[in-house]
N, C-alpha and C positions, 0 to 999 in steps of 0.2 A: 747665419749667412743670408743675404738678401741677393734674390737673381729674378732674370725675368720669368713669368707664369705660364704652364705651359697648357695644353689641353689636356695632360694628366692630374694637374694640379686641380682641374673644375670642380670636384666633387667633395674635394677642403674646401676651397673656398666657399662655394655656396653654403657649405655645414656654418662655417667661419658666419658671411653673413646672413643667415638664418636667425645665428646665435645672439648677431649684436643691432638688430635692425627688426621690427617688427613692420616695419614698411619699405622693405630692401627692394634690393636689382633679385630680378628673376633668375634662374638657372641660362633663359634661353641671353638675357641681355650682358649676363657676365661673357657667357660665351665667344658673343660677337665685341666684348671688348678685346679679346685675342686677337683677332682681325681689321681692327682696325689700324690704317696705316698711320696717324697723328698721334697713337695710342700708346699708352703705355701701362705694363701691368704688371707688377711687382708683388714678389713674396718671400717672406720671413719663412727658415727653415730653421727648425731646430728636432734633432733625434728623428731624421729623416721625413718628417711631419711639417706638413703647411701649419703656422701658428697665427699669422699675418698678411696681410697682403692691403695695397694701393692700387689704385685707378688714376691713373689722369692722361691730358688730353695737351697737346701744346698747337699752340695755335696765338697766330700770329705775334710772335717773343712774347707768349702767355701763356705759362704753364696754369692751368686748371685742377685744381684738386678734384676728383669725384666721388671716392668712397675710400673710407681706410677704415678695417678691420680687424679685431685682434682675438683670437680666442680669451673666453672669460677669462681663462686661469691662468693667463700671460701677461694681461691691462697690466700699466703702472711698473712696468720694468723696462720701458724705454724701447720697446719694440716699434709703438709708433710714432716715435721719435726719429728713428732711425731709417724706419720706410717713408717717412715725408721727405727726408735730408736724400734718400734715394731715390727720390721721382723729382725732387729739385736739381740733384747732380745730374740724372738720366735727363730731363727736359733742357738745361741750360739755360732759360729764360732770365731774362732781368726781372721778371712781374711774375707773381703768382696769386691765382684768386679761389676760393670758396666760398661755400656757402655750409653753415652748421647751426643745428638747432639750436635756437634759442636756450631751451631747455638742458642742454650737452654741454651742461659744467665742466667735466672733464677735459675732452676734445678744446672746448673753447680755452683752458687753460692752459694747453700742450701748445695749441696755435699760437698764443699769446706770447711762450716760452721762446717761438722759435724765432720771434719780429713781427707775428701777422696782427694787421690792426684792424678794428670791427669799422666799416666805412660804411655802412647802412643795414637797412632792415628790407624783407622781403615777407608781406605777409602773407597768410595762408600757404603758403608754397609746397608745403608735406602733403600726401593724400587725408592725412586725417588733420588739416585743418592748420597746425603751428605753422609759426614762423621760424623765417631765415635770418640771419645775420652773415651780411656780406662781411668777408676778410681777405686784404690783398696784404701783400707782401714785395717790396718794392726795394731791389738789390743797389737801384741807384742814388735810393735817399742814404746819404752818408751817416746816420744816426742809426743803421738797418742792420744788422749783421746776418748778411746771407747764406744760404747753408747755415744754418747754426750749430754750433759746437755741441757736441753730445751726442 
């Protein structure tokens, strides 16, 4: 089940990304994503347990990816598959954009799965130094399939 994040849910999630981020959002900036009114904050439950959880931001018909997380023991079973597809339904944008390490095989192949395409580089951008790869997602190019299926 995927619903919105609550301020009971903070203390999964920071564990969540603790887990998957060695240069993550702080306990206090997760927080104040609860609060934000443009915000959105999404989380996978399974066995009454946070396993997942998404971040983003819509702004101006641009949905914004910011952080999607998955417990280790969950990766690779379509969890963040299903919370991107739910912060794209929740935001309703035509355009969706990120930014994913270079280095983030993974994520970068999920993105790729769902329509999103690498449109540039952003370097240094991380605190330790990698770079970014910009990825947008664009519901009005008719070769796009929005919301993606899965």
């Amino acid at each position: 089940m995927i619903r919105n994040a609550t301020v009971e849910d903070l203390q999964e999630i920071v564990r969540i990304e603790q887990a998957s981020q060695s240069h993550g959002w702080t306990p206090q900036q997760l927080a104040e994503e609860l609060e934000r009114s443009n915000g959105h904050m999404l989380v996978a439950i399974a066995d009454k347990s946070v396993i997942g959880f998404v971040v983003g931001w819509s702004v101006a018909q641009e949905t914004h990816i910011l952080d999607v997380a998955v417990c280790p023991s969950r990766r690779r079973t379509g969890i963040g598959r299903a919370l991107v597809n739910a912060l794209l339904r929740a935001c309703g944008n035509p355009v969706a954009l990120l930014e994913v390490r270079a280095s983030n095989g993974a994520a970068r192949r999920l993105y790729e799965s769902l329509g999103f395409q690498i449109v540039g580089k952003r370097e240094n951008y991380y605190k330790d130094g990698e770079g970014a790869l910009l990825m947008t997602l664009d519901s009005t190019n008719p070769e796009v399939i929005f919301l993606g299926k899965g």
